[in-house]
The first five atom37 places (N, CA, C, CB, O) and aatype in JSON, in Angstrom:
{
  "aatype": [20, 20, 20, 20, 20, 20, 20, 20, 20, 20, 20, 20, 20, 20, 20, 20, 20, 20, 20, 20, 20, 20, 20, 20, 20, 20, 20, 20, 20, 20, 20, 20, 20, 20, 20, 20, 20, 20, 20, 20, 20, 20, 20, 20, 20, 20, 20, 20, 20, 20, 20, 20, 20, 20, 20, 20, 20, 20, 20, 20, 20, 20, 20, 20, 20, 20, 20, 20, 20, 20, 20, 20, 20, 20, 20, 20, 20, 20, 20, 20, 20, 20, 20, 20, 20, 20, 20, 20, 20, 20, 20, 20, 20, 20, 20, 20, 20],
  "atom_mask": [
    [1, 1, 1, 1, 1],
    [1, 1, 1, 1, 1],
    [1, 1, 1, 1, 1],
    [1, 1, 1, 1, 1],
    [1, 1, 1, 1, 1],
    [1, 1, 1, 1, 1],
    [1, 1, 1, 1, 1],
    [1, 1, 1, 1, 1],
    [1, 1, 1, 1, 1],
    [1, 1, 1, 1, 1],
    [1, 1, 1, 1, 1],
    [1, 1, 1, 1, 1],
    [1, 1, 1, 1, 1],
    [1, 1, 1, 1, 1],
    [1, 1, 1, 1, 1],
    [1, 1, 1, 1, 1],
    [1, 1, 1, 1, 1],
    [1, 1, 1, 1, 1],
    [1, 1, 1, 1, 1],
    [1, 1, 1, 1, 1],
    [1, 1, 1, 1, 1],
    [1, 1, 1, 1, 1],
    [1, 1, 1, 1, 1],
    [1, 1, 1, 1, 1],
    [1, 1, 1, 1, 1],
    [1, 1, 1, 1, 1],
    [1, 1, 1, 1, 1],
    [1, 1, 1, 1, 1],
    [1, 1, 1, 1, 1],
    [1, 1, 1, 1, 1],
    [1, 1, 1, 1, 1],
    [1, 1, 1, 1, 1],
    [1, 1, 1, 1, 1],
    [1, 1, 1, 1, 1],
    [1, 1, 1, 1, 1],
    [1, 1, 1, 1, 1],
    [1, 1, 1, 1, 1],
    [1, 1, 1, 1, 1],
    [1, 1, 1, 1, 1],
    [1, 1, 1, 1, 1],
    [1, 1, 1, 1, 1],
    [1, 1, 1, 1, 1],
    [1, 1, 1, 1, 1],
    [1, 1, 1, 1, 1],
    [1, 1, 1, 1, 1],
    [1, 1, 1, 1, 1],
    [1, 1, 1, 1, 1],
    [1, 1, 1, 1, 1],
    [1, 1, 1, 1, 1],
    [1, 1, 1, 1, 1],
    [1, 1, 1, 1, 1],
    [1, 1, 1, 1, 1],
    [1, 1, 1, 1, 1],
    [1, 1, 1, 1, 1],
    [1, 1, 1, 1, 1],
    [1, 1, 1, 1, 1],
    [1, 1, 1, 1, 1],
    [1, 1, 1, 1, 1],
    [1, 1, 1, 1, 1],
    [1, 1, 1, 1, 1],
    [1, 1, 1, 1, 1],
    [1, 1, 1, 1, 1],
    [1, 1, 1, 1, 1],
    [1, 1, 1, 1, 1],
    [1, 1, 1, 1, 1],
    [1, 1, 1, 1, 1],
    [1, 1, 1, 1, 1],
    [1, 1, 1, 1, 1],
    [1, 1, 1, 1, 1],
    [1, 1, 1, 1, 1],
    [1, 1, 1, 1, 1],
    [1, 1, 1, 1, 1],
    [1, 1, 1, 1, 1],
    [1, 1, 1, 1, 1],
    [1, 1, 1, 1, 1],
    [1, 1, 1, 1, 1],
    [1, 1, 1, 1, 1],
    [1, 1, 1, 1, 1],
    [1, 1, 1, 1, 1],
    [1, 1, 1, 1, 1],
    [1, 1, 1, 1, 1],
    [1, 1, 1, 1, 1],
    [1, 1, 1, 1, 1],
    [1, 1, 1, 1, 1],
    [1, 1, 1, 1, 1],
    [1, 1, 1, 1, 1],
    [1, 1, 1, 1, 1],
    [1, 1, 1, 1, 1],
    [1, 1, 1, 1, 1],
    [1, 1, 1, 1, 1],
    [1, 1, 1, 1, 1],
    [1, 1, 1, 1, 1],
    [1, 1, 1, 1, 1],
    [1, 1, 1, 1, 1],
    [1, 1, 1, 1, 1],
    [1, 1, 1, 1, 1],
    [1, 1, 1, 1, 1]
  ],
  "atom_positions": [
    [[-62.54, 5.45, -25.53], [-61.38, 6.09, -24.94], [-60.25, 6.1, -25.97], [-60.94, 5.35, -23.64], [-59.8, 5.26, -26.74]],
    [[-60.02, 7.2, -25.73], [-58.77, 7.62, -27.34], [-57.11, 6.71, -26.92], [-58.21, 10.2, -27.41], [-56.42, 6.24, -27.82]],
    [[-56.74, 6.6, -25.51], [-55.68, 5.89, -25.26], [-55.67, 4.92, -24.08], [-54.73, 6.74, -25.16], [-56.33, 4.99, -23.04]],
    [[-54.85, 4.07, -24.44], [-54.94, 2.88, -23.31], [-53.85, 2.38, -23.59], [-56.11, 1.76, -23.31], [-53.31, 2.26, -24.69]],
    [[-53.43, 2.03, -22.4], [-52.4, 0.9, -22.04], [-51.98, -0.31, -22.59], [-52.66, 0.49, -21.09], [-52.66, -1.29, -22.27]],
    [[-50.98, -0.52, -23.37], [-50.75, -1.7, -23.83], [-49.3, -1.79, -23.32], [-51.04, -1.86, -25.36], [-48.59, -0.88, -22.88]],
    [[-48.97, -3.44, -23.53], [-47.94, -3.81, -23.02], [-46.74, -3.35, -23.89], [-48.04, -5.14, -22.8], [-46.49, -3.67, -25.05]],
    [[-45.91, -2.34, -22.85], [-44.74, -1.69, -23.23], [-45.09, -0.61, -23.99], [-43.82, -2.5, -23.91], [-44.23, 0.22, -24.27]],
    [[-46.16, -0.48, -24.36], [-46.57, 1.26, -24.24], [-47.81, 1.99, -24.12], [-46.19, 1.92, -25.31], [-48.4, 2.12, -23.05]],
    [[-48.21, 2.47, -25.21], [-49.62, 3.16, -25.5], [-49.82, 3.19, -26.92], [-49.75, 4.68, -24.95], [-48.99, 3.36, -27.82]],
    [[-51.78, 2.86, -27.02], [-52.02, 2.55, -28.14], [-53.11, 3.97, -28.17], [-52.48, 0.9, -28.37], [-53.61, 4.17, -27.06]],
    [[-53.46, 4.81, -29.08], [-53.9, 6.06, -28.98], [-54.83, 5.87, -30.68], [-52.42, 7.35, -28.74], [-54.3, 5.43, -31.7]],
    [[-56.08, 6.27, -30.58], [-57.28, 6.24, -32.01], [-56.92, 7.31, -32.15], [-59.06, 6.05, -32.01], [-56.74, 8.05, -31.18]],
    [[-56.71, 7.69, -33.37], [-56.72, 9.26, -34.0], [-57.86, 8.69, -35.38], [-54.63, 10.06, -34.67], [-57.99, 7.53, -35.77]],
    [[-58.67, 10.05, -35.96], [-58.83, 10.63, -36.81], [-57.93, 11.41, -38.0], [-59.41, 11.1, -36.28], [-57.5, 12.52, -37.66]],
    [[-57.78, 11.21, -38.6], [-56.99, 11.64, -39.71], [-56.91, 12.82, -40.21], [-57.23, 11.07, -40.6], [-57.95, 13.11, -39.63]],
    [[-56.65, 13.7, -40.7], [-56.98, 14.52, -42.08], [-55.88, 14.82, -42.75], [-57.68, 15.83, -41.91], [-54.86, 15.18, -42.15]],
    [[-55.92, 14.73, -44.01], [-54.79, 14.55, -44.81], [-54.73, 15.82, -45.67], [-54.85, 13.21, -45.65], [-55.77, 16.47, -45.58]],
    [[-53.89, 16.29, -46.4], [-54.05, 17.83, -47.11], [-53.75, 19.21, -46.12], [-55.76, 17.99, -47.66], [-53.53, 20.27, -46.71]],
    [[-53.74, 19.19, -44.82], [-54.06, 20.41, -44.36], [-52.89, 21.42, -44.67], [-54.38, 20.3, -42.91], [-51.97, 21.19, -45.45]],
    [[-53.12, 22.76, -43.83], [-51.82, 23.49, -44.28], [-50.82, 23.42, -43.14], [-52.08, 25.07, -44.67], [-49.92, 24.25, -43.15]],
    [[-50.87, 22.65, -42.3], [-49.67, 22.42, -41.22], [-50.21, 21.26, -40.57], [-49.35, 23.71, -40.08], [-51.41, 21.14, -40.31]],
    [[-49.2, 20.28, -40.27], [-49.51, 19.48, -38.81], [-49.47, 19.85, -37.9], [-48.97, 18.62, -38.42], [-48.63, 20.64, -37.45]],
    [[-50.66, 19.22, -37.19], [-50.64, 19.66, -36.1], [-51.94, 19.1, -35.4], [-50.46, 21.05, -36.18], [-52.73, 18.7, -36.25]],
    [[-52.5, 18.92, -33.89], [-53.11, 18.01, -33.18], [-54.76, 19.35, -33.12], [-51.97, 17.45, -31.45], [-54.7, 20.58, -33.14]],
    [[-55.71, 18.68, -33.07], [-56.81, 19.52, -32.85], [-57.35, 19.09, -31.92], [-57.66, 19.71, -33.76], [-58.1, 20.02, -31.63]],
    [[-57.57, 18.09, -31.0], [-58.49, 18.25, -30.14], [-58.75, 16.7, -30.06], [-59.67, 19.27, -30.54], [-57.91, 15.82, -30.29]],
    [[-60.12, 16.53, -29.68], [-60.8, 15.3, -29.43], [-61.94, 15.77, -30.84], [-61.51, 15.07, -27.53], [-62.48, 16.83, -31.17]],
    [[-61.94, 14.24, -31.43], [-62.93, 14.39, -32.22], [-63.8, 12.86, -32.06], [-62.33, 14.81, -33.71], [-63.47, 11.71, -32.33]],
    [[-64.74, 13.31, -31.63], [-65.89, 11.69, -30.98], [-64.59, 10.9, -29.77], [-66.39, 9.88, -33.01], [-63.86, 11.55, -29.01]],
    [[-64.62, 9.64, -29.88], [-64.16, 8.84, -29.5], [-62.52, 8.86, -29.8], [-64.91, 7.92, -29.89], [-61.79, 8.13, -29.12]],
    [[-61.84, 9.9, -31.04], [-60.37, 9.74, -31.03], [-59.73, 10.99, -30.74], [-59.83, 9.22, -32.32], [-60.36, 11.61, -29.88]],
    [[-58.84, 11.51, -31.1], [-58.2, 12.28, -31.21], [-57.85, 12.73, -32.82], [-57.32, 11.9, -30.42], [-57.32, 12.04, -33.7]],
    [[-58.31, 14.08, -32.87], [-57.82, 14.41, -34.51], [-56.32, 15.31, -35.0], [-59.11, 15.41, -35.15], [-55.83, 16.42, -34.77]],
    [[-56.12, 14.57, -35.49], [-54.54, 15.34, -35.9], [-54.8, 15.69, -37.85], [-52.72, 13.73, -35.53], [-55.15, 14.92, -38.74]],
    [[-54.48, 17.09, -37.89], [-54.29, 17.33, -39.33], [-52.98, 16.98, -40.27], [-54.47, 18.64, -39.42], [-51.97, 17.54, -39.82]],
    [[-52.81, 16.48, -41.04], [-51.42, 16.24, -41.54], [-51.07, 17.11, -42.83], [-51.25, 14.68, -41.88], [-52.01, 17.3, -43.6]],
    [[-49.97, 17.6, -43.12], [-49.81, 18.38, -44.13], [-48.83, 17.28, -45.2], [-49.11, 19.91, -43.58], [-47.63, 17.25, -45.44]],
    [[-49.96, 16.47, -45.67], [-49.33, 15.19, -46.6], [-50.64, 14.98, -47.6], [-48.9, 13.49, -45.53], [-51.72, 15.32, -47.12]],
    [[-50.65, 14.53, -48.76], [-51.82, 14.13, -49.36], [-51.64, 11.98, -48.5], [-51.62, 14.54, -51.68], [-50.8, 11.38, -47.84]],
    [[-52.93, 11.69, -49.07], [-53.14, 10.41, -48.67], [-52.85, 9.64, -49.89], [-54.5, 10.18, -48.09], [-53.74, 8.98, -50.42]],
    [[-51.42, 9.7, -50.45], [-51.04, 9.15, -51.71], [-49.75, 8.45, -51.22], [-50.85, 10.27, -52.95], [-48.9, 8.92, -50.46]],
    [[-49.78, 7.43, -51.71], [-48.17, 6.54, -51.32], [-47.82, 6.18, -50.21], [-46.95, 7.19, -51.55], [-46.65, 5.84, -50.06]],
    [[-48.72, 6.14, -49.13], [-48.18, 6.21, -47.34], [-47.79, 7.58, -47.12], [-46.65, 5.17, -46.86], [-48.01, 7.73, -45.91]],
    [[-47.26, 8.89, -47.66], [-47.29, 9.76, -47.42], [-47.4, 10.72, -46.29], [-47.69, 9.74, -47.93], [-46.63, 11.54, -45.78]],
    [[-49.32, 10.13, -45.96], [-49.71, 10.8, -44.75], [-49.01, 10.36, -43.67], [-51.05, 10.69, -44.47], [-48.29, 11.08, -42.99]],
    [[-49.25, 8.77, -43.42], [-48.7, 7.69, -42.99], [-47.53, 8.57, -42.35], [-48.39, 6.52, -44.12], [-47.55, 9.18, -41.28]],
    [[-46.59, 8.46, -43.23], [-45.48, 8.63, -42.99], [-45.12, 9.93, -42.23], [-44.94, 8.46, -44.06], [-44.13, 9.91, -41.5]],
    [[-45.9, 11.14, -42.36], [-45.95, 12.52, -41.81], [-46.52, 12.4, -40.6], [-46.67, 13.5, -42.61], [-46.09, 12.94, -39.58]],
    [[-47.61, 11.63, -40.69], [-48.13, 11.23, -39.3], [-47.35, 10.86, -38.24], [-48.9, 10.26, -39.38], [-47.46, 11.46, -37.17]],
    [[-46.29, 9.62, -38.42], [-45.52, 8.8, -37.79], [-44.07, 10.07, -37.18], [-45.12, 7.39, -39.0], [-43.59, 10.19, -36.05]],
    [[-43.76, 10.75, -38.34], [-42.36, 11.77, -38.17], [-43.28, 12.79, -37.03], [-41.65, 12.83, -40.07], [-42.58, 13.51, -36.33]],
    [[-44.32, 12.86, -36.88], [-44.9, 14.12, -36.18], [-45.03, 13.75, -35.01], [-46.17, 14.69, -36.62], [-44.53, 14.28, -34.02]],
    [[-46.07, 12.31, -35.07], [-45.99, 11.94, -33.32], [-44.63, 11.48, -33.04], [-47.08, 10.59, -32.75], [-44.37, 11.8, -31.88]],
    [[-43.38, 10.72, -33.74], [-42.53, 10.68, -32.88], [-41.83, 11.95, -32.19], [-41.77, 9.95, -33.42], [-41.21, 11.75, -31.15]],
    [[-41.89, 13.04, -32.64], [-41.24, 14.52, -32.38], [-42.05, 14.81, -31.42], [-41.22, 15.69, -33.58], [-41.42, 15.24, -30.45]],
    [[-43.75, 14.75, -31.13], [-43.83, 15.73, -30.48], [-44.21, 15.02, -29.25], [-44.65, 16.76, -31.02], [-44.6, 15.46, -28.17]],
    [[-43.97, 13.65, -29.72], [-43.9, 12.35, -28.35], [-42.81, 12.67, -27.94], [-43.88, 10.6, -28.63], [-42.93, 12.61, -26.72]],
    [[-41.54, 13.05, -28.25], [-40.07, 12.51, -27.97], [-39.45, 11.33, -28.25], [-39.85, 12.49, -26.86], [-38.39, 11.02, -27.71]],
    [[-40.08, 10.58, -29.13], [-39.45, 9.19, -28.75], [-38.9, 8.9, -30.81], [-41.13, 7.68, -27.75], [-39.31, 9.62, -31.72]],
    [[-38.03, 7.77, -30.99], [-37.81, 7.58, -32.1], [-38.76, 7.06, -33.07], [-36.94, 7.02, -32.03], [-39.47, 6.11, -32.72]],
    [[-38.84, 7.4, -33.89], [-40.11, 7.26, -35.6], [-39.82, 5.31, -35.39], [-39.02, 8.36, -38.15], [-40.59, 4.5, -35.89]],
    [[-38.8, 4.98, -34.7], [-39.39, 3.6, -34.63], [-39.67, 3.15, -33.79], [-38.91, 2.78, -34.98], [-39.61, 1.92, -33.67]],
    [[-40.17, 4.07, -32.69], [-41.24, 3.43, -31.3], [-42.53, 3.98, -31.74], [-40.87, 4.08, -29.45], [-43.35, 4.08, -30.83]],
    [[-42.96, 4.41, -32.98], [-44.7, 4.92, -33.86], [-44.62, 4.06, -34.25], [-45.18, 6.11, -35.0], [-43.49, 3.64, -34.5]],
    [[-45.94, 3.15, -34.58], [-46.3, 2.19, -35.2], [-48.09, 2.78, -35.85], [-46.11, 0.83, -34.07], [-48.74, 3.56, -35.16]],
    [[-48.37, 2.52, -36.51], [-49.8, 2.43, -37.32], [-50.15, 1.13, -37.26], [-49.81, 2.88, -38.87], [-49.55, 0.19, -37.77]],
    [[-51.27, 1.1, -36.54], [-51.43, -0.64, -36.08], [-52.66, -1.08, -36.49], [-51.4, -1.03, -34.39], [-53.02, -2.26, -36.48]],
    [[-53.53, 0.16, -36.99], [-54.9, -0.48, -38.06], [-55.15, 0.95, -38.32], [-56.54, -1.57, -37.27], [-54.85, 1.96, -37.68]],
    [[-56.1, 0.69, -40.0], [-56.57, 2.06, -40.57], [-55.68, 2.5, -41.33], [-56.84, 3.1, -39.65], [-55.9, 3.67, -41.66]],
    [[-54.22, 1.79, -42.01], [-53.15, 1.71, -42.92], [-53.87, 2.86, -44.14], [-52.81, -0.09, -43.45], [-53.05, 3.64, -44.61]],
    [[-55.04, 2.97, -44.56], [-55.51, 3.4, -45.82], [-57.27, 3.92, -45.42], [-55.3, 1.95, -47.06], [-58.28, 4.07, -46.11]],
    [[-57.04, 4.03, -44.31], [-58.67, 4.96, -43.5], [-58.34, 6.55, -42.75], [-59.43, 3.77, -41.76], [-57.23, 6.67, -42.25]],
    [[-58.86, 7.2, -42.71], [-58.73, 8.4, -42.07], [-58.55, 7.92, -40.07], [-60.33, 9.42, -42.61], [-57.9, 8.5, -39.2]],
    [[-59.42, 6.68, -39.97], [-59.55, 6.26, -38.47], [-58.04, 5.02, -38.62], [-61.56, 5.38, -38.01], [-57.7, 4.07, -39.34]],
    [[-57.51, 5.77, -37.47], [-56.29, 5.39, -37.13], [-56.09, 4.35, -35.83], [-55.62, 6.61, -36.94], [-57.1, 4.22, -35.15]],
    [[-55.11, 3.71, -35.47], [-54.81, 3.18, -34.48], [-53.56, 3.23, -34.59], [-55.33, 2.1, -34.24], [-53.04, 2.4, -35.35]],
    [[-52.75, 4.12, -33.93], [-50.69, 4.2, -33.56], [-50.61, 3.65, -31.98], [-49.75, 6.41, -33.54], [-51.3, 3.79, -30.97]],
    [[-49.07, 2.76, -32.42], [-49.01, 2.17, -30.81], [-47.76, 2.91, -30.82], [-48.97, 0.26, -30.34], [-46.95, 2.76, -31.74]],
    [[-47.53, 3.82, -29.7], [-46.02, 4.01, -29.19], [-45.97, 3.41, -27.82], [-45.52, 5.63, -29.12], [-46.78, 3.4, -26.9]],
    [[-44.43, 2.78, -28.01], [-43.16, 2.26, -27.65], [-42.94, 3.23, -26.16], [-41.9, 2.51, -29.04], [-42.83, 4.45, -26.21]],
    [[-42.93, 2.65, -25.21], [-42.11, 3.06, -24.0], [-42.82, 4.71, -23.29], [-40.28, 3.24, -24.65], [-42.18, 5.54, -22.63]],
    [[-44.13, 4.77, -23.65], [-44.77, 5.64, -22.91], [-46.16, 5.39, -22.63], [-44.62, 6.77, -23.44], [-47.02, 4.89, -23.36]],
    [[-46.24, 5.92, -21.12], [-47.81, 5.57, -20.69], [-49.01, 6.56, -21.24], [-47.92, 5.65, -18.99], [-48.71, 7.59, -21.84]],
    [[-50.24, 6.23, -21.02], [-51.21, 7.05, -21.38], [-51.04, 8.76, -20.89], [-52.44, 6.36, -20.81], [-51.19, 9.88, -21.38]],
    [[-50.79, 8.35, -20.05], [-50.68, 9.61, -18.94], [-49.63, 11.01, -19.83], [-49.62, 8.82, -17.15], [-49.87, 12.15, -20.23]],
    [[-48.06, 9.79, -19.78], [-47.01, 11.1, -20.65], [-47.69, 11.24, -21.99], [-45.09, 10.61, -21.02], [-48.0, 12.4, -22.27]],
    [[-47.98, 10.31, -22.87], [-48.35, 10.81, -23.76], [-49.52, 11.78, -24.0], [-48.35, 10.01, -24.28], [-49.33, 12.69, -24.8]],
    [[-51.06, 11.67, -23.23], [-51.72, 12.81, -22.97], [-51.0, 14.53, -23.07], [-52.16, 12.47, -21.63], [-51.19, 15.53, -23.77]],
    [[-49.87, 14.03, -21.63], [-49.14, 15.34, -21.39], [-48.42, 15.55, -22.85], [-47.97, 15.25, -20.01], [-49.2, 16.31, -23.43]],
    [[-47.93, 15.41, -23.26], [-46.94, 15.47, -24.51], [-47.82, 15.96, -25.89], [-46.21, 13.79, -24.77], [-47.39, 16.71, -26.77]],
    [[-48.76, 15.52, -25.86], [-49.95, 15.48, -26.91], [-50.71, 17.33, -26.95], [-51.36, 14.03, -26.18], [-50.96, 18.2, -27.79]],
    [[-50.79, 17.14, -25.65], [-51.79, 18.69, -25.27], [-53.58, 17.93, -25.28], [-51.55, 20.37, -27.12], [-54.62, 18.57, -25.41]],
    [[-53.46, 16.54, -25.1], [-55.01, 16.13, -25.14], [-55.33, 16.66, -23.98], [-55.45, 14.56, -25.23], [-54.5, 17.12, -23.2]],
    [[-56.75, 16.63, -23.76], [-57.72, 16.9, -22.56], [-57.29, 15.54, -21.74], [-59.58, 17.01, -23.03], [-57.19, 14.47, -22.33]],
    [[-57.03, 15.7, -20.18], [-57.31, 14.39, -19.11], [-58.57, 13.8, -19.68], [-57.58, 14.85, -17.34], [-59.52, 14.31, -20.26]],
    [[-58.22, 12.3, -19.25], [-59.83, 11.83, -18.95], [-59.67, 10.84, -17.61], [-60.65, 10.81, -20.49], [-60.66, 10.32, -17.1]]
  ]
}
């Protein structure tokens, strides 16, 4: 399951891809969710494009994103701050589960 409940917010698996020509969310890929990033995977970079993207298209501030494992892997783990599985799904454009 790509998101679940953690205390005081939601912890959500993404898939990575780094290089693309826009950010932006694709879908379900296996078990996570894949988001393309328009960052190379040099310096935290992606990291960092990653984090500015879900906080925007979460609503919430770049310091309720956290990267909580997969710092330097394409397989991700972000915890945001003060939203349930549910809004963030909605907010995301993921499929229900």
């Amino acid at each position: 399951m790509p998101m679940r409940e953690v205390p005081g917010g939601v912890e959500i698996d993404l898939w990575v891809q780094p290089r693309a020509s826009k950010t932006s969310v694709v879908g379900p890929q296996g078990d996570a969710i894949k988001v393309r990033v328009a960052a190379p995977p040099v310096d935290g970079k992606a990291n960092a494009e990653l984090v500015r993207f879900l906080a925007k298209r979460l609503g919430v501030p770049r310091s309720a994103v956290e990267v909580v494992r997969g710092e330097t892997g394409r397989r991700k783990t972000v915890r945001i701050a003060g939203l349930t599985p549910a809004e963030a799904r909605t907010r995301l454009g993921a499929p229900p589960r």
